[in-house]
C-alpha positions in Angstrom: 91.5 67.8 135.7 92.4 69.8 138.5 89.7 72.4 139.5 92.5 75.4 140.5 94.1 74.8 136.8 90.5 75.5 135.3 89.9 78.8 136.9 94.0 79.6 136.7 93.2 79.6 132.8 89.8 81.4 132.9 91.1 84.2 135.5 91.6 87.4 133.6 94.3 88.4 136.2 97.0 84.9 135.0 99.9 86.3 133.2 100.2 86.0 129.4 103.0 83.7 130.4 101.0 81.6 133.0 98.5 81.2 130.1 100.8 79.9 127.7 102.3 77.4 130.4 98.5 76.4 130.6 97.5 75.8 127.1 100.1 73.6 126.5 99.0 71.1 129.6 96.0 69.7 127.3 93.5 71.1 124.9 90.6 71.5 127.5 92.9 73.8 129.2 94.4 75.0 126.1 90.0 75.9 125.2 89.7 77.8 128.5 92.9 80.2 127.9 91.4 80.5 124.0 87.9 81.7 125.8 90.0 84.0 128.1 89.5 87.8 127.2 92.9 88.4 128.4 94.8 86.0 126.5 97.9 87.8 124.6 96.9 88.1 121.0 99.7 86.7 120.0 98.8 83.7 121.9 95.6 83.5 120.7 97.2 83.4 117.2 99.5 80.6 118.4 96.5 78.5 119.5 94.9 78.6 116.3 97.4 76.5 114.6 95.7 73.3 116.6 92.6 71.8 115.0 90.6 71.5 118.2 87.5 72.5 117.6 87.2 73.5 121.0 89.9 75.8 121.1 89.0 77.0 117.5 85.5 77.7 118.4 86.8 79.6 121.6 89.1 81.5 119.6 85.9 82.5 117.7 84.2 84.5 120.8 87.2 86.1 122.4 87.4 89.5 121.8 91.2 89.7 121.8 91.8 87.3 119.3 93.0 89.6 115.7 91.0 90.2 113.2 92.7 89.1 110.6 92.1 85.3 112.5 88.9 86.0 112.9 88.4 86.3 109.2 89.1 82.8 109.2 87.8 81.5 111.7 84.4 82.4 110.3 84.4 79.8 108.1 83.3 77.2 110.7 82.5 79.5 113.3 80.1 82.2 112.0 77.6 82.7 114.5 80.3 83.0 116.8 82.2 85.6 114.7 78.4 87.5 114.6 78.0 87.6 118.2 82.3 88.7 119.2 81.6 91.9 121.1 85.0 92.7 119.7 83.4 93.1 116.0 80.9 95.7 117.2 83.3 98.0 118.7 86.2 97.3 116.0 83.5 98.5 113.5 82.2 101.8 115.4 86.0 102.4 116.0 86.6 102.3 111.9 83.4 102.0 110.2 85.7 101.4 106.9 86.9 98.2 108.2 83.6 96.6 106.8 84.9 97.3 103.5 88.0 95.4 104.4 85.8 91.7 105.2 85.5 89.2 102.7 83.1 88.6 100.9 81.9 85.0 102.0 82.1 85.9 104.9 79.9 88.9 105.4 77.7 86.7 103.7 77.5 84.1 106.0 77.3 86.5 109.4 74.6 88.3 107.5 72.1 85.3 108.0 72.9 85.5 112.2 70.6 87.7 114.6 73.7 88.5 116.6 75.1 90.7 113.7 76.0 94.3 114.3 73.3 96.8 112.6 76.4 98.3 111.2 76.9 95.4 108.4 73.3 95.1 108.0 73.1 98.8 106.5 75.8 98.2 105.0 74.9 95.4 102.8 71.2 97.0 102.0 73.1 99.3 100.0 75.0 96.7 97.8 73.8 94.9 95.0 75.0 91.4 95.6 72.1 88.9 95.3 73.8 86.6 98.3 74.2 89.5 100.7 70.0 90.2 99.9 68.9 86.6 100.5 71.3 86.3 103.7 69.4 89.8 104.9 66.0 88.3 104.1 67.2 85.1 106.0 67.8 87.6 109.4 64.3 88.4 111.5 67.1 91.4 112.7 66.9 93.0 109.4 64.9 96.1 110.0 62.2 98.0 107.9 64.3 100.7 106.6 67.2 98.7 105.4 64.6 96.0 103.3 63.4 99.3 102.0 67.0 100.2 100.9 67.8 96.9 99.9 64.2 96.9 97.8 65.0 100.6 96.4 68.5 99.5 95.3 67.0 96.7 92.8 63.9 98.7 91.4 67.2 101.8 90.6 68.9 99.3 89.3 67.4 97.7 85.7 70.6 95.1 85.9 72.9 94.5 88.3 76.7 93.4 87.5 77.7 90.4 88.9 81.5 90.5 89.6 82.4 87.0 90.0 80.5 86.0 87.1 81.2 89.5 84.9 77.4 88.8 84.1 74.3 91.3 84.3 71.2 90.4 86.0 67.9 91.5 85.9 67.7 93.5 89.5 64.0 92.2 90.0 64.6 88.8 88.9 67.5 88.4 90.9 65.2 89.6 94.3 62.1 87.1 93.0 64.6 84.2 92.4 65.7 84.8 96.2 61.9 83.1 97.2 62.8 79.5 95.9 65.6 79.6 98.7 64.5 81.1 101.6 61.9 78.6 104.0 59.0 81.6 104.8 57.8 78.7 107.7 54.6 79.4 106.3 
């Protein structure tokens, strides 16, 4: 592949246009305009529809790419999602918007060292016995929120599961959460 179309797609300076010209050369080019920080959204949005997982996975780390994409695109790409500078600064921007992710996953970006601190206080305040183990999965997870994750479930006698409309006992629910976390003791 020519060398001048590879940095032509990585440039920040190409054109929205000249970007769209190259992603539809091949899908290594079409990867290297997804990875671009200065793709168009609405071109990174475009690009999404191919199943590369290439392009998908660049689509993952570009900070342009919408939100709303990114939602999905956590589903196979969550450490990626984690580490998107563009998540960090979308959250300080609207700190409210963390109420707006679904639930899966926050789980899932939970687990990755790369996540913003932001999410991590935020989930040691709810009572959701995934969102716990995926904290006690994270070496990130700091003192003070295991201590507001820990004072949540001794407040808390039960805990109401939504999905299941059940209640759980709040300490069995944090004991339980051993049998599936390796310690690499």
């Amino acid at each position: 592949m020519d060398k001048k179309l590879k940095q032509e797609a990585a440039d920040e300076n190409t054109s929205g246009e000249r970007l769209q010209e190259l992603s539809e050369i091949n899908e290594h080019l079409a990867a290297i305009v997804a990875q671009n920080p200065a793709t168009p959204p609405q071109l990174l949005a475009k690009l999404d529809s191919n199943p590369n997982k290439n392009i998908r996975k660049s689509l993952a780390q570009n900070p342009n790419t919408p939100i709303k994409l990114l939602w999905q695109l956590e589903i196979d790409f969550p450490q990626y999602l984690a580490s998107n500078p563009a998540l960090s600064i979308l959250l300080l921007e609207n700190p409210d918007l963390v109420e707006e992710i679904p639930i899966e996953t926050l789980i899932n970006i939970l687990k990755y060292e790369q996540v913003p601190t932001l999410l991590l206080d935020f989930a040691s305040k709810q009572s959701d016995k995934k969102m716990a183990l995926s904290m006690l999965m994270n070496s990130k997870t700091s003192l003070e929120q295991l201590y507001n994750l820990f004072k949540l479930f001794d407040e808390a006698s039960e805990l109401y599961n939504i999905n299941t409309k059940e209640y759980h006992n709040a300490w069995e629910v944090l004991y339980s959460i051993d049998y599936h976390v390796s310690w690499g003791l």
